[in-house]
C-alpha positions in Angstrom: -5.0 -14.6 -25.2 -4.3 -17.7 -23.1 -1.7 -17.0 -20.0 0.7 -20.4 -19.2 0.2 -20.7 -15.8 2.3 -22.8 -13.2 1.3 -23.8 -10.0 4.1 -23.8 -7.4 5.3 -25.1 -4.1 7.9 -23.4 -2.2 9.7 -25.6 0.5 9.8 -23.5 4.0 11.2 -26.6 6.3 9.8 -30.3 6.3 6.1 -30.0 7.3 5.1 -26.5 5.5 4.8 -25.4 2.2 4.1 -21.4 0.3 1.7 -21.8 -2.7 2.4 -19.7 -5.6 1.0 -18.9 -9.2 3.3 -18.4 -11.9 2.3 -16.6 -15.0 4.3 -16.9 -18.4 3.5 -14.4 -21.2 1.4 -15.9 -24.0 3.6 -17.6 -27.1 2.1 -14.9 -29.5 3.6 -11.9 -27.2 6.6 -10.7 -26.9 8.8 -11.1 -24.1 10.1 -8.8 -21.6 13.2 -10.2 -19.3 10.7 -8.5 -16.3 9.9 -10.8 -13.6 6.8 -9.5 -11.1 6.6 -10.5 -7.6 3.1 -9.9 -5.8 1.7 -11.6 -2.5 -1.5 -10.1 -1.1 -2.5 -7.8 1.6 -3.5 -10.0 4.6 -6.9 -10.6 4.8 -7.6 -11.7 0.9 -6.2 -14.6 -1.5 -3.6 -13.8 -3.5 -6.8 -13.0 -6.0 -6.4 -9.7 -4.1 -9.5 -7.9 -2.9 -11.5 -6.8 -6.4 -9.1 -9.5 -8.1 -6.7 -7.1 -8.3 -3.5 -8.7 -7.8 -5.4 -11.4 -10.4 -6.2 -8.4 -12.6 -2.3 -7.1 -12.4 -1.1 -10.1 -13.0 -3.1 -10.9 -16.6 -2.3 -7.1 -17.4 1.8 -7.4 -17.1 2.1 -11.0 -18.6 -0.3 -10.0 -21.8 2.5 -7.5 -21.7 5.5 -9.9 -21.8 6.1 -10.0 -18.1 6.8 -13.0 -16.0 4.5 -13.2 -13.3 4.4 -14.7 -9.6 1.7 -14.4 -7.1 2.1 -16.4 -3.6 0.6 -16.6 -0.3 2.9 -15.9 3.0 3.1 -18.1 5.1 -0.3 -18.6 6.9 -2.5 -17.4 4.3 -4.7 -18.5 1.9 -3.5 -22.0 0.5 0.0 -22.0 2.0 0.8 -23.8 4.9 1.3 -22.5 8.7 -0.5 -20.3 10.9 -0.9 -16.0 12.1 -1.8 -16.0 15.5 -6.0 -14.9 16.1 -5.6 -11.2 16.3 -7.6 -7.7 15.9 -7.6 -6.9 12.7 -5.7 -3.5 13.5 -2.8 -5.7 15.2 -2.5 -8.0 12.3 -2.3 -4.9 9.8 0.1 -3.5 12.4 2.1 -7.1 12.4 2.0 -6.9 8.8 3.5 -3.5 8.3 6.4 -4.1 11.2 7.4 -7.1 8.6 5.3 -10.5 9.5 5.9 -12.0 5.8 9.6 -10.8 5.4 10.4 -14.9 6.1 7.7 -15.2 2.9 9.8 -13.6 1.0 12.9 -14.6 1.5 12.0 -18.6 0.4 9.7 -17.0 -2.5 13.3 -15.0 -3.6 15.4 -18.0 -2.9 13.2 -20.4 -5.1 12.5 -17.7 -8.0 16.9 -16.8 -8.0 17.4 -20.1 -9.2 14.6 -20.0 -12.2 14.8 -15.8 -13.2 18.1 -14.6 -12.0 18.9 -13.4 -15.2 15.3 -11.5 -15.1 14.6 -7.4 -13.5 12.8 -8.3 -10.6 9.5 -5.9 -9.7 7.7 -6.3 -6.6 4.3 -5.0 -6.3 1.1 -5.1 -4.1 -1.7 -3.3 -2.9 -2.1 -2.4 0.6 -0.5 -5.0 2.6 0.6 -7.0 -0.1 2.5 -3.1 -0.9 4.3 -3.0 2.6 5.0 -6.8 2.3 7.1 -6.4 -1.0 9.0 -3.1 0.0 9.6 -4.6 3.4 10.6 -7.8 2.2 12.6 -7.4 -0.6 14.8 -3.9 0.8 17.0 -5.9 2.0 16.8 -8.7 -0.3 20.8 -10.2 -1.6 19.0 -10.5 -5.2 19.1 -7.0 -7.1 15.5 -5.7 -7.0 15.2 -3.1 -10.1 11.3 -1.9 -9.2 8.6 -1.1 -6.2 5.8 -0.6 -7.7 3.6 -0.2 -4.3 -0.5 0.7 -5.0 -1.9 2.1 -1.7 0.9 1.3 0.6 0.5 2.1 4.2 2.7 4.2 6.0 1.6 4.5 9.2 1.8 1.7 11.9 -1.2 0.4 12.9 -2.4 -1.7 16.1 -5.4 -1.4 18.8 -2.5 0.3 21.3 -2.8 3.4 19.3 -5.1 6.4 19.4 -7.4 6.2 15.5 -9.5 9.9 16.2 -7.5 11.6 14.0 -6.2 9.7 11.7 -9.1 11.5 9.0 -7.8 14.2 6.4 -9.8 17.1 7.4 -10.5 17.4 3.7 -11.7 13.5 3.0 -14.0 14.4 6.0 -15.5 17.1 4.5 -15.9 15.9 1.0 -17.8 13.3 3.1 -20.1 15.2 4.9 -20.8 17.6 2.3 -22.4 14.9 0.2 -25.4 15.2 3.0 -26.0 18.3 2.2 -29.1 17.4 -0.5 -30.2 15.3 2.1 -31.6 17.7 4.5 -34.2 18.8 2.1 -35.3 14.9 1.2 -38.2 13.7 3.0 -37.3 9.8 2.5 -33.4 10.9 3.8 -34.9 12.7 6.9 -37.3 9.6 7.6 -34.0 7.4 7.0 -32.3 9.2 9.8 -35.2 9.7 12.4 -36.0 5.6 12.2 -32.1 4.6 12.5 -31.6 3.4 9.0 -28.4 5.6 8.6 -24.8 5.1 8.6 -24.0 6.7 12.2 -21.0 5.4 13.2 -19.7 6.7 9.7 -21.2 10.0 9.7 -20.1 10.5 13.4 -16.3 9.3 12.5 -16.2 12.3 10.5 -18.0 14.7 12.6 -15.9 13.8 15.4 -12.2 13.8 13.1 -13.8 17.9 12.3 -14.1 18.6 15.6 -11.0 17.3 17.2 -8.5 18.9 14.5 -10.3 22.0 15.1 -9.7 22.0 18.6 -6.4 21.1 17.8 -6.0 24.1 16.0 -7.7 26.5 18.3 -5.4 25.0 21.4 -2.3 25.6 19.3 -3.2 29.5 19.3 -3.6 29.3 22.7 -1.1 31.5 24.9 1.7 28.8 25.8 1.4 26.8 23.7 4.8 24.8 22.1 5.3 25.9 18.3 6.3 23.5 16.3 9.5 23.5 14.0 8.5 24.3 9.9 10.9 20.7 9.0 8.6 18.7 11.1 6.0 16.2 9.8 2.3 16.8 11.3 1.8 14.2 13.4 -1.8 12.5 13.8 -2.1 13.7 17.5 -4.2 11.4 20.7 -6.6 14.0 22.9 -4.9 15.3 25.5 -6.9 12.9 28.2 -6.1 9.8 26.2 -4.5 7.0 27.3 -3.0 5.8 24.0 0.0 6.8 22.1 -1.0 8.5 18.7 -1.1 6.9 15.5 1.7 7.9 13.2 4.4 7.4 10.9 6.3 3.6 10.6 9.8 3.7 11.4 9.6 0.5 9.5 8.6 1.8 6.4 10.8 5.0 6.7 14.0 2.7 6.5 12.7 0.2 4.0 11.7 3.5 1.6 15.3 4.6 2.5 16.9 1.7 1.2 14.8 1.0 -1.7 15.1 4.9 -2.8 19.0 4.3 -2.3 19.5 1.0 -4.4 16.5 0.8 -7.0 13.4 2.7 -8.7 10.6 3.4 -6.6 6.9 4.1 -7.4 4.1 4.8 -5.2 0.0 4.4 -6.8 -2.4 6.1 -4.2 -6.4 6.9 -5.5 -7.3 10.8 -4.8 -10.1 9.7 -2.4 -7.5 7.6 -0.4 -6.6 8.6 3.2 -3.4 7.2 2.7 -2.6 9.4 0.2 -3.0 12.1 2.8 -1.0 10.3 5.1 1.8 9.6 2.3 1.9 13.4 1.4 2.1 14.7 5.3 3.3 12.1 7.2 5.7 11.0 5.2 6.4 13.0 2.2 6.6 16.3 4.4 9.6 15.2 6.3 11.7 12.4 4.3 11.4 13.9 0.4 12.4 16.8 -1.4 9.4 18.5 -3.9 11.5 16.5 -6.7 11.6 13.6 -5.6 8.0 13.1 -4.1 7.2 14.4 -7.9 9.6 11.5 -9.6 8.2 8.7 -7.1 4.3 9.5 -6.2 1.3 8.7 -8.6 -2.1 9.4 -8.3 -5.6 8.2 -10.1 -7.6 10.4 -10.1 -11.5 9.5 -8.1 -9.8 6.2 -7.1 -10.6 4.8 -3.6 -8.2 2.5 -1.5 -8.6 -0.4 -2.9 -9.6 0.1 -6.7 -12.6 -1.4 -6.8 -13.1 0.1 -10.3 -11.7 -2.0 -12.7 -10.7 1.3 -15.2 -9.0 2.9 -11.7 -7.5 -0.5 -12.1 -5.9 0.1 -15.7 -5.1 3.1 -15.3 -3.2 2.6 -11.9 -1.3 -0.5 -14.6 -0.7 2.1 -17.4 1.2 4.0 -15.2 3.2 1.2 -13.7 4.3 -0.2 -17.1 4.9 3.7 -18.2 7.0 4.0 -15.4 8.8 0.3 -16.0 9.5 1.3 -19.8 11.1 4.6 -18.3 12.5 4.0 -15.1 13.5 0.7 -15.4 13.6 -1.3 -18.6 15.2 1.7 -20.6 18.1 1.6 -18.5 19.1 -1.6 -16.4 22.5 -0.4 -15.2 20.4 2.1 -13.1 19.7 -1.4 -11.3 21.3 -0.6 -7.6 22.0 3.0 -8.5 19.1 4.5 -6.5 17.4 6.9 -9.1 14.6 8.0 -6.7 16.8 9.0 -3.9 19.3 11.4 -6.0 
């Protein structure tokens, strides 16, 4: 099945350019009058890390979808620059809105090809924060999210990470050591400094703190807290730095996307971030019903899919969702579905 592809330059001013992949359905298929939109997560090509975006895209236009994957500014083969950074700052620039620009020349390019098309923007990770944040206020109707792994914390070396482990994911870590203590080659792994430490003590460390967390709260004097508010991923009491915790960026974005269009969110089981999703976010800003309608999960999945059948499976729901949410009824275009 051979995809037409198009390669594309988007004007940004006189000396810089936005490189972008267009996929066309094959002739053979069927079309669908869906256009994707997908730009990746920050520190990959728009290939995605485990080709995923490449994967996603092959997967909607053998599917009769219209497909467009770009680089922001800055990144991979489009022109400009992102300032040297940490890596947690970049993510953190990333998820206060850093390619929102991108997006804009991407939408104003695409309006005058596909304006008659349902626009979906998608992503993983990043490239997931980058479409909701960049397209909720977009003038061009946007009739789908369809975020994998999007972040909804705000990240950035200023904050406080000790916490920011599920208790359970820390666990379900450790526990796999368990065998261990009984092998001699795992015992002489450890005693000649072969092993994962920094990973092992991450966990230990994320055990211990949220247990003292708990223990201090039981303490006489100390402040309750109210039932409608979100746990927050709390700093130790001696640190210097604020904690991590929810994005207000995100929040507002979620807001407007829930308000106007069809929302879905694609988080693996072994994900943190689906932790985060679920009681950072979920907790305080959705109803039961509507974290049901909008939240997906795949079952084993990590982060970033590296499986190729978490992959498919994390697609079959998308286009599930597409032929229910939002192909089966464009009118619902604008009328906020998610956020009823």
């Amino acid at each position: 099945m051979t995809m037409q592809s198009e390669l594309v330059t988007i004007p940004v001013d006189d000396d810089r350019r936005m490189s972008g992949i267009l996929w066309q359905p094959p002739p053979d298929v069927p079309r669908r009058n869906i256009l994707f939109i997908l730009s990746h997560g920050g520190l990959s090509h728009k290939l995605g890390a485990n080709r995923v975006q490449y994967n996603l895209g092959r997967f909607f236009a053998s599917r009769g979808c219209t497909v467009f994957r770009f680089d922001p500014e800055g990144m991979g083969d489009s022109d400009g620059a992102v300032d040297g950074q940490p890596r947690e700052d970049l993510f953190g620039n990333i998820e206060s809105g850093l390619f929102k620009e991108s997006y804009r020349h991407a939408f104003g390019y695409l309006a005058s090809r596909f304006a008659d098309h349902q626009w979906v923007v998608s992503g993983v990770c990043g490239g997931a924060i980058s479409s909701l944040l960049g397209s909720a206020g977009s003038p061009h109707p946007i009739s789908g999210y369809a975020l994998i792994s999007c972040p909804v914390i705000l990240d950035g070396l200023r904050f406080d990470y000790s916490r920011r482990e599920p208790t359970a994911t820390a666990v379900k870590y450790l526990r796999t050591f368990l065998p261990k203590l009984f092998s001699p080659v795992a015992i002489l792994r450890f005693l000649t400094f072969q092993s994962d430490y920094a990973r092992m003590w991450k966990h230990v460390r994320a055990l211990f703190l949220r247990a003292t967390d708990r223990l201090l709260a039981r303490l006489p004097g100390s402040k309750k807290k109210t039932k409608k508010a979100a746990p927050q991923l709390e700093a130790p009491m001696a640190a210097s730095k604020p904690a991590i915790g929810l994005s207000p960026f995100f929040v507002k974005a979620a807001k407007e996307a829930m308000r106007k269009s069809n929302v879905l969110f694609i988080y693996g089981d072994n994900d943190g971030f689906l932790w985060e999703f679920n009681d950072l976010y979920a907790a305080a800003h959705l109803s039961p019903s509507q974290r049901e309608d909008v939240l997906r999960v795949v079952a084993h999945a990590n982060h970033m899919f590296v499986w190729r059948e978490w992959q498919d499976q994390a697609f079959e729901m998308i286009d599930g969702w597409l032929a229910s949410n939002v192909t089966s009824s464009p009118s619902a275009v604008g009328s906020g579905t998610n956020g009823r």
